[in-house]
Every structure is written in C-alpha cells, then in structure tokens.
FIFILO-708915 format. One record per residue (C-alpha): residue number from 1; y, x, z; residue in one letter. Coordinates in nm, 4 decimals, always signed. Layout:
# residues N
<atom><i>NUM</i><py>Y</py><px>X</px><pz>Z</pz><aa>a</aa></atom>
...
END
This chain:
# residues 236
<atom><i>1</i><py>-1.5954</py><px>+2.1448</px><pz>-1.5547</pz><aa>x</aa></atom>
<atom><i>2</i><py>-1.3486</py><px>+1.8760</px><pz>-1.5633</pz><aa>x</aa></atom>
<atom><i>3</i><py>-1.5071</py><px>+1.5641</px><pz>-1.3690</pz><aa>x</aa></atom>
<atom><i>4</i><py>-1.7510</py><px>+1.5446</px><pz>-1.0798</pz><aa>x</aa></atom>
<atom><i>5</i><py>-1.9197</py><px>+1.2185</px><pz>-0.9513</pz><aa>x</aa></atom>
<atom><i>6</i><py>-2.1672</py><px>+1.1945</px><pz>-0.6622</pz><aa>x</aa></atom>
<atom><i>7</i><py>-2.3250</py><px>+0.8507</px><pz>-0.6277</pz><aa>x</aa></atom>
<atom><i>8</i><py>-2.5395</py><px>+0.9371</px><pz>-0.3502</pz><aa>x</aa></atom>
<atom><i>9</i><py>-2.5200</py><px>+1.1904</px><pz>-0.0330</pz><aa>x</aa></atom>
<atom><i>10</i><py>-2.4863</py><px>+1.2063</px><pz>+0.3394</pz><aa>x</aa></atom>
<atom><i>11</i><py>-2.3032</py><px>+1.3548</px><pz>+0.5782</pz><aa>x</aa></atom>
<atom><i>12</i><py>-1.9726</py><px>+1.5922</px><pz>+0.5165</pz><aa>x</aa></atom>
<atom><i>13</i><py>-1.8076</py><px>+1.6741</px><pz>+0.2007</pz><aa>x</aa></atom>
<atom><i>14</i><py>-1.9365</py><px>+2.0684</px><pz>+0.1148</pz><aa>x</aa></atom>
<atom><i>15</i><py>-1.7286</py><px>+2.3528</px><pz>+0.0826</pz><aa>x</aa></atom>
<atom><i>16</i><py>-1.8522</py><px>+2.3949</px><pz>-0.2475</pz><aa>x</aa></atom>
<atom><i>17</i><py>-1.6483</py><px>+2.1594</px><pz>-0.4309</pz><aa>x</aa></atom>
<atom><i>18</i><py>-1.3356</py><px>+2.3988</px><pz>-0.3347</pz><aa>x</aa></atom>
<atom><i>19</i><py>-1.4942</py><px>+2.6663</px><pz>-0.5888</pz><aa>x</aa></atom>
<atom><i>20</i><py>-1.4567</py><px>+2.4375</px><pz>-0.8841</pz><aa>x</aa></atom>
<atom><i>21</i><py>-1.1161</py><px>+2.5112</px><pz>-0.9450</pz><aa>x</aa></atom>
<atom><i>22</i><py>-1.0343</py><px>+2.3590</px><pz>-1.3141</pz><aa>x</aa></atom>
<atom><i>23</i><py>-1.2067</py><px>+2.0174</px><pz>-1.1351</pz><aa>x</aa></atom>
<atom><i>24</i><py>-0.9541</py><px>+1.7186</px><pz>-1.2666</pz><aa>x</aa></atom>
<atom><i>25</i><py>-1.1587</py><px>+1.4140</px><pz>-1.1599</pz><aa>x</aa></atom>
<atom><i>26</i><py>-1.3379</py><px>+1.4021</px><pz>-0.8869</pz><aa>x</aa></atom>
<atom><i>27</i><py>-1.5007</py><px>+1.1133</px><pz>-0.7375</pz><aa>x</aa></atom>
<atom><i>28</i><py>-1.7661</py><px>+1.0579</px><pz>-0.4557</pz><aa>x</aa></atom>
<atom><i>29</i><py>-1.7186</py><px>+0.7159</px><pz>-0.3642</pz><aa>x</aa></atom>
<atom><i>30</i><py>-1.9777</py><px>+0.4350</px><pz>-0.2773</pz><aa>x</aa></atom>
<atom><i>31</i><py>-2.2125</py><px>+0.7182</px><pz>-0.0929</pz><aa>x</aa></atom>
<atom><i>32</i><py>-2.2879</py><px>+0.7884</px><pz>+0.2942</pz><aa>x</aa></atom>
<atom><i>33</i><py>-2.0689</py><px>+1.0776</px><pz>+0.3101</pz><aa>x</aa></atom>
<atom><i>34</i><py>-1.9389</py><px>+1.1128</px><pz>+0.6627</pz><aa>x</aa></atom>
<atom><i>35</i><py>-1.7065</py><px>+1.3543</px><pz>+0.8965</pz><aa>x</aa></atom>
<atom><i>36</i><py>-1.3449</py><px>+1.4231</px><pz>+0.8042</pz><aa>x</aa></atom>
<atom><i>37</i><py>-1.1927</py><px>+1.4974</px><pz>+0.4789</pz><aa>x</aa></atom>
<atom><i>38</i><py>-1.1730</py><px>+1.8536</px><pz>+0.4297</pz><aa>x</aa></atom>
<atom><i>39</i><py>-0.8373</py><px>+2.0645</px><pz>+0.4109</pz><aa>x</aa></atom>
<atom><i>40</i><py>-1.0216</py><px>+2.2758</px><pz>+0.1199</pz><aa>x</aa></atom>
<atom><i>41</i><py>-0.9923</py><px>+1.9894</px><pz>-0.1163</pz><aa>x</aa></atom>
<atom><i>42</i><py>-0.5973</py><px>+2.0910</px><pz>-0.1592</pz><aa>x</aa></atom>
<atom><i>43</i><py>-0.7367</py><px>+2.3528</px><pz>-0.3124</pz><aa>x</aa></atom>
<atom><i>44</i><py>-0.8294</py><px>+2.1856</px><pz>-0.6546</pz><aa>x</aa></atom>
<atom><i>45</i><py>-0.4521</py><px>+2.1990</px><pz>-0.7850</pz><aa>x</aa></atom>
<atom><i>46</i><py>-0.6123</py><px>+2.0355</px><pz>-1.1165</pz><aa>x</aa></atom>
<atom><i>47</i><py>-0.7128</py><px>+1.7714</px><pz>-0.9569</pz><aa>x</aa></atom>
<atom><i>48</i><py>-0.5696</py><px>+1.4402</px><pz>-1.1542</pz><aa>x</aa></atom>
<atom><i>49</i><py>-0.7877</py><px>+1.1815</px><pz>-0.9540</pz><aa>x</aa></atom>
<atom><i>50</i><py>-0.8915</py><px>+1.2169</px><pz>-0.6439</pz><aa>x</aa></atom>
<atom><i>51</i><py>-1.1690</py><px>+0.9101</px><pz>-0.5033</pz><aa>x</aa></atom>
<atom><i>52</i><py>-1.3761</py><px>+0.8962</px><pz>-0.1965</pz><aa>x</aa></atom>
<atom><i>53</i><py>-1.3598</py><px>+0.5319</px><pz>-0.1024</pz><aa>x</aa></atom>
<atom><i>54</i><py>-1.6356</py><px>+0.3256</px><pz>-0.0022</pz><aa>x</aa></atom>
<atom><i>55</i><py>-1.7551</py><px>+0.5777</px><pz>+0.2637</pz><aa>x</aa></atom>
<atom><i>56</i><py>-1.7919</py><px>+0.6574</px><pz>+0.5962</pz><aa>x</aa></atom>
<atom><i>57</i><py>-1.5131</py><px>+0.9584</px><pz>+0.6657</pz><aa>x</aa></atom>
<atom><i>58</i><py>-1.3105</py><px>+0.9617</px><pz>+0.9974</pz><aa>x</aa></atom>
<atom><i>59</i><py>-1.0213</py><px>+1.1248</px><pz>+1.1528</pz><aa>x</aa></atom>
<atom><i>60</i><py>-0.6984</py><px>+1.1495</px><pz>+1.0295</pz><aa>x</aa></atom>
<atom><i>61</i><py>-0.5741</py><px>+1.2089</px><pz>+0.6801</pz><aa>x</aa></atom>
<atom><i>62</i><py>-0.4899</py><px>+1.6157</px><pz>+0.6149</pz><aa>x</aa></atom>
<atom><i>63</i><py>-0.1756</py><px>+1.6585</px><pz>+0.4618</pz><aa>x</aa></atom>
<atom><i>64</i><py>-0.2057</py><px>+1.9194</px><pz>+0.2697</pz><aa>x</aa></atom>
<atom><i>65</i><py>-0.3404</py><px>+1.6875</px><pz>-0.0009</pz><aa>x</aa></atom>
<atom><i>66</i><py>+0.0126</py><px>+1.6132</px><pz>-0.0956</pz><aa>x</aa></atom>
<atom><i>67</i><py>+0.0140</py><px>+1.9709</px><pz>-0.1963</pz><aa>x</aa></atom>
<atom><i>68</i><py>-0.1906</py><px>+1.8507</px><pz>-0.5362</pz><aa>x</aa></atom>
<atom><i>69</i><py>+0.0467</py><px>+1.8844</px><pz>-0.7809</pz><aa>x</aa></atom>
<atom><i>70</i><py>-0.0670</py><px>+1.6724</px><pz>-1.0632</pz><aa>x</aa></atom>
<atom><i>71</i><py>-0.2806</py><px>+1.3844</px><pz>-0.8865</pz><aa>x</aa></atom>
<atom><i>72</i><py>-0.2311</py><px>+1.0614</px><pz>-1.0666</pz><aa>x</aa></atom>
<atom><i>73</i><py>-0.4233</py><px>+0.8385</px><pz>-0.8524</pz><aa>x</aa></atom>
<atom><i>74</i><py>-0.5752</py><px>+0.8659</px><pz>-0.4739</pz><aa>x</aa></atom>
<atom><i>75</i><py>-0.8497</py><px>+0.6529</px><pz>-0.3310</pz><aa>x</aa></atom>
<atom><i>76</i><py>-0.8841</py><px>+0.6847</px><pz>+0.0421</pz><aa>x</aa></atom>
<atom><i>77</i><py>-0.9521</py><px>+0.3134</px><pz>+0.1001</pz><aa>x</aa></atom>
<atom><i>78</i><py>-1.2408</py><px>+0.1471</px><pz>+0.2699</pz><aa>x</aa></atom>
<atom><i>79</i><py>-1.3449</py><px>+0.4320</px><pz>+0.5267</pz><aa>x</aa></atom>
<atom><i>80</i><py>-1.2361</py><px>+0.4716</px><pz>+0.8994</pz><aa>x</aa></atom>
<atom><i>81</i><py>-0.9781</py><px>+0.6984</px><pz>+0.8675</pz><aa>x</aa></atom>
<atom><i>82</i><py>-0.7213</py><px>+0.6786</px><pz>+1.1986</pz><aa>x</aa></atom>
<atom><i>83</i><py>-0.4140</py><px>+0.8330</px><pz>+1.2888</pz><aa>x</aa></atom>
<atom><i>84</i><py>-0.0716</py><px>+0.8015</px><pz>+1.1448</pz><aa>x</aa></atom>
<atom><i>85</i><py>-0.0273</py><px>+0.8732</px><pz>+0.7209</pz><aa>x</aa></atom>
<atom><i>86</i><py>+0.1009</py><px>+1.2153</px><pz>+0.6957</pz><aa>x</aa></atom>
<atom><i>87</i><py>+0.4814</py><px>+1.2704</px><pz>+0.6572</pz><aa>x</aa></atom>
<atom><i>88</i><py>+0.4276</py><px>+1.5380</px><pz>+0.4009</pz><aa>x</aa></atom>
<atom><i>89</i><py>+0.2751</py><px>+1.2231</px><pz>+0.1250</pz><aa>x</aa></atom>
<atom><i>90</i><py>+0.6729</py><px>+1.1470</px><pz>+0.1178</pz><aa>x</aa></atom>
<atom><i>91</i><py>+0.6557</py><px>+1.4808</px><pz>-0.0826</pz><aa>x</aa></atom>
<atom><i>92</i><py>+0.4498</py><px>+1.4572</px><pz>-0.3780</pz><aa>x</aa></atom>
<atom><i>93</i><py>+0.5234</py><px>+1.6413</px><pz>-0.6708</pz><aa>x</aa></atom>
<atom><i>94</i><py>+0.3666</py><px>+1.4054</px><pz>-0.8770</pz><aa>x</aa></atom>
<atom><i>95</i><py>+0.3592</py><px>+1.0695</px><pz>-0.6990</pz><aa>x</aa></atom>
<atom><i>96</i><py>+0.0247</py><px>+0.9174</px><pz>-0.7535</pz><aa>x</aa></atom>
<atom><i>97</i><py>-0.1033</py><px>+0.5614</px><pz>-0.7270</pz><aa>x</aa></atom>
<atom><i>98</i><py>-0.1905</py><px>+0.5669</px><pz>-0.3192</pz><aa>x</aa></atom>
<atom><i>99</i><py>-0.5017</py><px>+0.3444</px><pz>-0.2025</pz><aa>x</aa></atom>
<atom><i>100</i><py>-0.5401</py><px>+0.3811</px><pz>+0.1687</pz><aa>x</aa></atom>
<atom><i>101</i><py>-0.6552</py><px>+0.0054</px><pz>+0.2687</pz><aa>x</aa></atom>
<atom><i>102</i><py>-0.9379</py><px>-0.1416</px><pz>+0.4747</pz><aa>x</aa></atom>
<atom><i>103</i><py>-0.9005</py><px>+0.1686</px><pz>+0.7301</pz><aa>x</aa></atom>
<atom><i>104</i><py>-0.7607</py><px>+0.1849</px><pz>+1.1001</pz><aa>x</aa></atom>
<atom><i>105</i><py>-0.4336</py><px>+0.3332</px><pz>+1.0158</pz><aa>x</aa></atom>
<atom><i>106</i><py>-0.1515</py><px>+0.3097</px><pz>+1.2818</pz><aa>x</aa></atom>
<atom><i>107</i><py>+0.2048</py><px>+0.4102</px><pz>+1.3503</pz><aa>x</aa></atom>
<atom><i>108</i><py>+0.4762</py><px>+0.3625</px><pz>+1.1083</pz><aa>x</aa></atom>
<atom><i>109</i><py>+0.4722</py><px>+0.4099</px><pz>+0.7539</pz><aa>x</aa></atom>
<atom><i>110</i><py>+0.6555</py><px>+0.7536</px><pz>+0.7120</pz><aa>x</aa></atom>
<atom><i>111</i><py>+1.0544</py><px>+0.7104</px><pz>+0.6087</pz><aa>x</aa></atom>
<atom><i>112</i><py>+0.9761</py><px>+0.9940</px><pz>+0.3588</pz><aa>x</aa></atom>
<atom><i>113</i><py>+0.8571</py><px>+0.7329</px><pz>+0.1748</pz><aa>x</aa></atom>
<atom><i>114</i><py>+1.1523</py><px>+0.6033</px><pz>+0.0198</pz><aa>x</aa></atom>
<atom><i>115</i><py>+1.1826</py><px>+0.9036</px><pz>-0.1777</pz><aa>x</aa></atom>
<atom><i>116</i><py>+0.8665</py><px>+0.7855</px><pz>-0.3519</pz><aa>x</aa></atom>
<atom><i>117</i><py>+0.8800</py><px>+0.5567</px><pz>-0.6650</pz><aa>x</aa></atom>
<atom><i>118</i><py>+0.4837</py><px>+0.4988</px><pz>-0.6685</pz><aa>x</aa></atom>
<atom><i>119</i><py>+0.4037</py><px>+0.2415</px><pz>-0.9143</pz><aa>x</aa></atom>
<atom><i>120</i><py>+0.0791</py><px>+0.0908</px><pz>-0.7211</pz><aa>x</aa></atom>
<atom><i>121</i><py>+0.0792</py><px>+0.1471</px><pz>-0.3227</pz><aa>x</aa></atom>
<atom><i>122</i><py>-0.2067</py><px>-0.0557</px><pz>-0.1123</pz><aa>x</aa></atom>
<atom><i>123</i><py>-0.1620</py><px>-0.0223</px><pz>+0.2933</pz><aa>x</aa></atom>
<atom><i>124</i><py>-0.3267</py><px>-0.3106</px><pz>+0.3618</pz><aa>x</aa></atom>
<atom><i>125</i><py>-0.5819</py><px>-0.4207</px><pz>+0.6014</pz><aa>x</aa></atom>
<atom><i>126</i><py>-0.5256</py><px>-0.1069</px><pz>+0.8820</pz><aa>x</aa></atom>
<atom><i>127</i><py>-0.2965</py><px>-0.1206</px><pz>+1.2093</pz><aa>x</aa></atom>
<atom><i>128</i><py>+0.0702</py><px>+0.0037</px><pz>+1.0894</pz><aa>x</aa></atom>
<atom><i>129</i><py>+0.3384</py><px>-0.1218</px><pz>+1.2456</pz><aa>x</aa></atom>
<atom><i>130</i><py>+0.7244</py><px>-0.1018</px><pz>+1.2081</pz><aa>x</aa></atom>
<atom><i>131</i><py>+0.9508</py><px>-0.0914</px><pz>+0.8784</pz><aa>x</aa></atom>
<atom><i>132</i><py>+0.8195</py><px>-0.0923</px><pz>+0.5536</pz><aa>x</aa></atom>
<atom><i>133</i><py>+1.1454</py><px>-0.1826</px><pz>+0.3401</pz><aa>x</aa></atom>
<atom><i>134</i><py>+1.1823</py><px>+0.1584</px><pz>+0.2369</pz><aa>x</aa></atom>
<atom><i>135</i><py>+0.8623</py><px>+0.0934</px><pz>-0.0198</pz><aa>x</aa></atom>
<atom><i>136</i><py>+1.1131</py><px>-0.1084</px><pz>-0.2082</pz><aa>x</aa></atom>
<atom><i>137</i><py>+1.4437</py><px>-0.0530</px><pz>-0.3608</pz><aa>x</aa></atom>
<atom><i>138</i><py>+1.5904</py><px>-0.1811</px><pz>-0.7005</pz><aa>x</aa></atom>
<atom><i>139</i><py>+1.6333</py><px>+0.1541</px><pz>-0.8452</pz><aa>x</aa></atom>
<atom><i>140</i><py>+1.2175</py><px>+0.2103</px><pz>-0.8429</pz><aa>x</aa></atom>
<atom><i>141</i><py>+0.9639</py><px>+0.1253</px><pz>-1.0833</pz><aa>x</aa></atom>
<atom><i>142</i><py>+0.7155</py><px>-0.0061</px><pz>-0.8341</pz><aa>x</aa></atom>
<atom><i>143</i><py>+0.4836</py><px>-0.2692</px><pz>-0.9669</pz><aa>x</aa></atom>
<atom><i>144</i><py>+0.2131</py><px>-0.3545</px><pz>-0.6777</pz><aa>x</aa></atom>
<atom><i>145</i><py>+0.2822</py><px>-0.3421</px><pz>-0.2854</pz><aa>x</aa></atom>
<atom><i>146</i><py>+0.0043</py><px>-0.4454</px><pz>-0.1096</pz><aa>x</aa></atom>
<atom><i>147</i><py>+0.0574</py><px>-0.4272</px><pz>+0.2550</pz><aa>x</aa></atom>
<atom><i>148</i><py>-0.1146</py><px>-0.7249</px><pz>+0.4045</pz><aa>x</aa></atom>
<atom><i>149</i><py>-0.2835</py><px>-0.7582</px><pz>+0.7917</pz><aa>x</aa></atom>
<atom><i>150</i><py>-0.0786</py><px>-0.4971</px><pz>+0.9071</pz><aa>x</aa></atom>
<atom><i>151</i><py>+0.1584</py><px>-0.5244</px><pz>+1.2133</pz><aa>x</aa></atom>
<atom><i>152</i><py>+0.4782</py><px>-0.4638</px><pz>+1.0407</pz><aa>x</aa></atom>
<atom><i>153</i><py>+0.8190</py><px>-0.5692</px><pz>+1.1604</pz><aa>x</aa></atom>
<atom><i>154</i><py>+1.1085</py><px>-0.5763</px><pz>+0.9615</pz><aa>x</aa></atom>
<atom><i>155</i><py>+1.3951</py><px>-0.8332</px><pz>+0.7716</pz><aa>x</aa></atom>
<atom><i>156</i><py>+1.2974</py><px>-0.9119</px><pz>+0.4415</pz><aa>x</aa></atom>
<atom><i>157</i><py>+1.6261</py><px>-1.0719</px><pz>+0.4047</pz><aa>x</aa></atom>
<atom><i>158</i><py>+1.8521</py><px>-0.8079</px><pz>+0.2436</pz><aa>x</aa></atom>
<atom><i>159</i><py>+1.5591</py><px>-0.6122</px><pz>+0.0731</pz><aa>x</aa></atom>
<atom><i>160</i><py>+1.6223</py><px>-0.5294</px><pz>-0.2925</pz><aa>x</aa></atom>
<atom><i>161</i><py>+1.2910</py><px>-0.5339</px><pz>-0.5014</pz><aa>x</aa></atom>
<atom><i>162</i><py>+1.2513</py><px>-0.3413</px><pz>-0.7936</pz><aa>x</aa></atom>
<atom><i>163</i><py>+1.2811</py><px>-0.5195</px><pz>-1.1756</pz><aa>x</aa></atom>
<atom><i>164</i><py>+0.9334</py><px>-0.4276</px><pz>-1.2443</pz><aa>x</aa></atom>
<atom><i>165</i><py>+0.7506</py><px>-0.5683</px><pz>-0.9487</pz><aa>x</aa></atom>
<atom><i>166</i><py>+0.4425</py><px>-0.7911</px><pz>-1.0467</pz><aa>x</aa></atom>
<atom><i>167</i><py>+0.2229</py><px>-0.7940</px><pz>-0.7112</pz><aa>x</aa></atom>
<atom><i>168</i><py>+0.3437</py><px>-0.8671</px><pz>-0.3559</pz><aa>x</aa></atom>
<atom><i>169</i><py>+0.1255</py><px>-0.9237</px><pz>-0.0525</pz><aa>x</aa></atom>
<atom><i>170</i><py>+0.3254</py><px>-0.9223</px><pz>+0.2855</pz><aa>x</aa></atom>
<atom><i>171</i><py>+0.0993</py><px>-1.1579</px><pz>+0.4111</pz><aa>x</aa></atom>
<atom><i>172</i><py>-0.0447</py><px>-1.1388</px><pz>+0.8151</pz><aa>x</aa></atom>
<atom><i>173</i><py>+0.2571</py><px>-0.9405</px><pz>+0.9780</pz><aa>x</aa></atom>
<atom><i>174</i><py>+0.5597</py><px>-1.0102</px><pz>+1.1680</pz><aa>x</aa></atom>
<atom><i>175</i><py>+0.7908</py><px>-0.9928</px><pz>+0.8722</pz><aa>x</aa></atom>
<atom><i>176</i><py>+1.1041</py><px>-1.1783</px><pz>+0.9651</pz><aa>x</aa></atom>
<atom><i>177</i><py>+1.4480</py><px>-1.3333</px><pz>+0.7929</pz><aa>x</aa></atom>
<atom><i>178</i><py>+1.4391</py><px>-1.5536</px><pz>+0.4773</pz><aa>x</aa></atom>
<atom><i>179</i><py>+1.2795</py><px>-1.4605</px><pz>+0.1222</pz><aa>x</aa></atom>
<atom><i>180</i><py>+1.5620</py><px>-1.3137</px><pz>-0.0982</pz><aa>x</aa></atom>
<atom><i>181</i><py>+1.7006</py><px>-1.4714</px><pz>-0.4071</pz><aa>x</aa></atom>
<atom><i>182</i><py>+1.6049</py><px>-1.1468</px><pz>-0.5768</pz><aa>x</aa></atom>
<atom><i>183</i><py>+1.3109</py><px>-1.2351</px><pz>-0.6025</pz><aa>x</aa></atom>
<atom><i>184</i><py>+1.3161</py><px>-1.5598</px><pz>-0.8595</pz><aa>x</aa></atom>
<atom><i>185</i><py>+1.4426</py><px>-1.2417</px><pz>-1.1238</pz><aa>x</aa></atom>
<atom><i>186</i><py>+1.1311</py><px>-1.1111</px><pz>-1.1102</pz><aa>x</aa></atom>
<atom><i>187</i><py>+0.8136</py><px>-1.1968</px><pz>-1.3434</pz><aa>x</aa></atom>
<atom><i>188</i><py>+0.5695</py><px>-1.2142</px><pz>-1.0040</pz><aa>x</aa></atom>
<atom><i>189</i><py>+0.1777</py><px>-1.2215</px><pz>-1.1037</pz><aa>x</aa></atom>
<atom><i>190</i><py>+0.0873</py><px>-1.2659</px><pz>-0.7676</pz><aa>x</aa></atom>
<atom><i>191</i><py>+0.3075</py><px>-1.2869</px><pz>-0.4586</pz><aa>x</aa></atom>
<atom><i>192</i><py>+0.1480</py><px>-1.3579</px><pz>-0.0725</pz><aa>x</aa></atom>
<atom><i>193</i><py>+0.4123</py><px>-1.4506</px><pz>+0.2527</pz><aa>x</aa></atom>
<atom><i>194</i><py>+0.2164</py><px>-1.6093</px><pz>+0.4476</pz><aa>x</aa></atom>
<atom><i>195</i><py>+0.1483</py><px>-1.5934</px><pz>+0.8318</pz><aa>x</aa></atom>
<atom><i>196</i><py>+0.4693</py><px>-1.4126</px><pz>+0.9137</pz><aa>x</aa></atom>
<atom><i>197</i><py>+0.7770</py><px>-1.5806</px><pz>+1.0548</pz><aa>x</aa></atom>
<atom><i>198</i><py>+0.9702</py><px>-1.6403</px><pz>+0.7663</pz><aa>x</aa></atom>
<atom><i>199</i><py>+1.2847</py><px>-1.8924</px><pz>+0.8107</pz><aa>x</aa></atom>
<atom><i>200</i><py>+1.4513</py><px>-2.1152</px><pz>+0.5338</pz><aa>x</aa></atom>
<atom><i>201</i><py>+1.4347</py><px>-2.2507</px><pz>+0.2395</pz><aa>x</aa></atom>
<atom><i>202</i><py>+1.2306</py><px>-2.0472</px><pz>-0.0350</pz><aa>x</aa></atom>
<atom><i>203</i><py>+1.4404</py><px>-1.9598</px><pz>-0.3084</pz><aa>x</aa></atom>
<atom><i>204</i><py>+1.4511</py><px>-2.2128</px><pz>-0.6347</pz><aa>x</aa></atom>
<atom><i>205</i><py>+1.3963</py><px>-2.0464</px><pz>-0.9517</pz><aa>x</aa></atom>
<atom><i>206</i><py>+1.1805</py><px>-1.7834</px><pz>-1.1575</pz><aa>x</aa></atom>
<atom><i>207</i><py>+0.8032</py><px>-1.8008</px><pz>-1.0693</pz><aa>x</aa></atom>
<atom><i>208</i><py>+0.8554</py><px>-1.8668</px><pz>-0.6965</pz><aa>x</aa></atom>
<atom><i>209</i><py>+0.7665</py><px>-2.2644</px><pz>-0.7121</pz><aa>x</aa></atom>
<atom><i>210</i><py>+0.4639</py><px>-2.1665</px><pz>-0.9353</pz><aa>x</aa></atom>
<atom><i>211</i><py>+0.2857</py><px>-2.0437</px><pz>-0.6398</pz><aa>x</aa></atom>
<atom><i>212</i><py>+0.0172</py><px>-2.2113</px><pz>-0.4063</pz><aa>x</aa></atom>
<atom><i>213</i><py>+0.1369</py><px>-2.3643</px><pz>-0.0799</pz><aa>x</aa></atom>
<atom><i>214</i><py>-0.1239</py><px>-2.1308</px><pz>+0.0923</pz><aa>x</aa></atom>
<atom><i>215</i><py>+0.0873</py><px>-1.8660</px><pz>-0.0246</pz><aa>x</aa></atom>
<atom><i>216</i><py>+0.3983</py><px>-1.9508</px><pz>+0.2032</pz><aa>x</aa></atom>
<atom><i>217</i><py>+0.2246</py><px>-2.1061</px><pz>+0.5284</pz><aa>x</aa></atom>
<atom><i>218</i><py>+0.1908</py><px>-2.0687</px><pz>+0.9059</pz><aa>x</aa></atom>
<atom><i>219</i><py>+0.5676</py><px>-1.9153</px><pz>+0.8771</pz><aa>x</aa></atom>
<atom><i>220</i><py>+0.7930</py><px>-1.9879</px><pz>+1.1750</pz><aa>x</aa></atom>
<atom><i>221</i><py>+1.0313</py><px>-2.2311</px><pz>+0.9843</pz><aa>x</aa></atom>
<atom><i>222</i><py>+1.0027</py><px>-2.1867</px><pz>+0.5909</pz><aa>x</aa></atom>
<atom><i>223</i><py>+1.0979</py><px>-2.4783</px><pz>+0.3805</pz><aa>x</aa></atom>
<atom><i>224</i><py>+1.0832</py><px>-2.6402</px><pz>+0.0300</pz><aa>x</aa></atom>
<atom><i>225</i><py>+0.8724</py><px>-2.6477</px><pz>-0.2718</pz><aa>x</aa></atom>
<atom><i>226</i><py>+0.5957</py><px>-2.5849</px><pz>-0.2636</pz><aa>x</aa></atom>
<atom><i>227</i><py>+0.5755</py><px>-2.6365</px><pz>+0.1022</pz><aa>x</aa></atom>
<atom><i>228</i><py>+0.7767</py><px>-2.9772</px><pz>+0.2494</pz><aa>x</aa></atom>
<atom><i>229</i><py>+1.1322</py><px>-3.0215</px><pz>+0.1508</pz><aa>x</aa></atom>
<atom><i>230</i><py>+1.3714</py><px>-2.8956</px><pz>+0.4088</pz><aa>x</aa></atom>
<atom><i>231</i><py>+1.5139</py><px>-3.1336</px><pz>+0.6701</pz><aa>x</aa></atom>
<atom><i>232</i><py>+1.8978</py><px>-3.0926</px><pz>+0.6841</pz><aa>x</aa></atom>
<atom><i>233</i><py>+1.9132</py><px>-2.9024</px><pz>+1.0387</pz><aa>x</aa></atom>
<atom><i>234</i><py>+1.6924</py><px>-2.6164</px><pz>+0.8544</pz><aa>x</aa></atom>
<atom><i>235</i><py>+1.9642</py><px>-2.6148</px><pz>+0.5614</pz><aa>x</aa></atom>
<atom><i>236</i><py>+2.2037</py><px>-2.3676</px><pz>+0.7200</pz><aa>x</aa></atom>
END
C-alpha cells in the first residue's frame, strides 16, 4: 500500500497505521482527529509525505519523526501543538519541506537548524521567540521562509540570504537593524517587513521598490520608496 488518506475521523491517531510499513504518503488532514501525535508514526521509514494539518492534535511535537529517513514534505500546521520544536528536526537525513504554522509553538527555533538547507520552511503564526538568522545563509538553497507573528528578536542587518530566495515574511516580530543590500540581488516574489522595528533607508535596487507600502510599515524608523523619502537626520 503506498498512500493512505482519511477525510473523516475523531479522536487519536490508531496504532494501526504503524503496521503499514511500505506506507509512502500518508495524509489525514482536514478531520477531527485529536490527542497527541503518536511516537509509532517514526515507524513508517517509507514514509515520503507525512500530513495531518487541519486538525485538532495537542502536545508537543515527538522527535523521533526526524528519524524518517526519506520524508519530502511535513504538514503539522493548523493544530494546537505546544512546546518547543524538537532539537533532533536539525537532524534530518533527508530535509523535508517543514509546515508547522498556525500552532502555539514557543521557545527558540533550535540552532540545529542551520545545518538544514530546507527549501520551503513556514513557522509562522505560533509564539517563538529569539534568533532565527540561522534559517538563512548564502550557501543554502532556501526558497520560502515564512516566519510571520512570531516573537522573534534578532538583527537582520548582517544576514546573508540565499541566491534562490523567492518568499520572505518577517512580518509582526521584533526584528531589528536595517534591511540588507543583499537583498535587491535577489528575484523576491513576495517579501513582508512590516510591524517590526526596522531603521533606515530600504535598499534601492532589484525588486525591493516594486513592493506595496503595506509591506514596510509600522517599523520604528524605515525610510524611502515606497514609504516617504528619508529626512537627512535618518540618512546616517
């Protein structure tokens, strides 16, 4: 059996699943299943995507899921999962595209991280604080960051993004500095700073002026196009 979808149950995730061992997709999103997810599901080393967003499971992330060897993709967004994201996801031996939004994370994103080179990462919309500069580096292949309404606090000044970045959301933190001239290199889709505190003028060039106003407000001091021009004293 190579794919499993359950569009409608309730309560926990059955044992069961663990005994279908060749299982490569398995997905039971978008149904009233409750209670924690289950240490047995690291037992499905097939397993190439793993989704069970759009439910109800709570508690903390196990981290033995890390321990699936050739997941491509995990969806653990839109559920109330709490409690920190395990250390051990720094430690995939496949890195897969990692969906954990729209929960009540907290704590810091682990530092482990930076060993990762995920191409699509989504942390928004939970309750983690702290650094998240090690997502980034200019020796990754990282397309989308998404870690918006978070309570993350870091300089953005000196961070080096990677050449294949398309999607950035930072917006709703406490992301601090200026916004690097790295970023007019880059062929941005989409990019989100606002309601941080963000100083200077935003860099001139690339797709950076292309943006919406909305994109760059309520920042503690950040100046020129789109926003208002800088006034001289900001010019520093």
């Amino acid at each position: 059996m190579g794919s499993y979808t359950l569009t409608a149950a309730i309560g926990p995730i059955q044992p069961a699943i663990a005994k279908l061992t060749n299982l490569k997709f398995l997905r039971l999103s978008w149904t009233n299943i409750s209670g924690p997810i289950p240490d047995f599901l690291a037992q499905l080393k097939s397993l190439t995507f793993l989704d069970l967003a759009f439910n109800d499971l709570s508690g903390s992330i196990p981290s033995s899921l890390s321990q699936l060897p050739n997941l491509d993709a995990l969806h653990l967004d839109r559920n109330k999962l709490t409690g920190q994201i395990p250390d051990s996801f720094g430690n995939f031996n496949k890195v897969p595209d990692l969906y954990l939004s729209h929960n009540q994370l907290s704590g810091k994103i682990p530092i482990s991280f930076g060993n990762l080179n995920l191409s699509v990462i989504d942390l928004s919309r939970n309750k983690l604080e702290g650094d998240a500069s090690m997502l980034f580096g200019s020796n990754k292949t990282t397309q989308i960051i998404e870690v918006s309404r978070n309570l993350l606090e870091f300089e953005l000044s000196a961070v080096k993004f990677p050449e294949s970045l398309t999607s950035l959301d930072l917006s709703h933190n406490k992301i601090y500095g200026r916004i690097p001239q790295g970023l007019t290199a880059l062929d941005l889709q989409y990019l989100n700073v606002s309601y941080n505190r963000l100083c200077g003028q935003i860099p001139v060039g690339g797709k950076l002026q292309s943006f919406e106003k909305y994109q760059y407000f309520h920042n503690k001091c950040l100046c020129g196009s789109p926003l208002p021009s800088c006034k001289p004293a900001s010019q520093i």
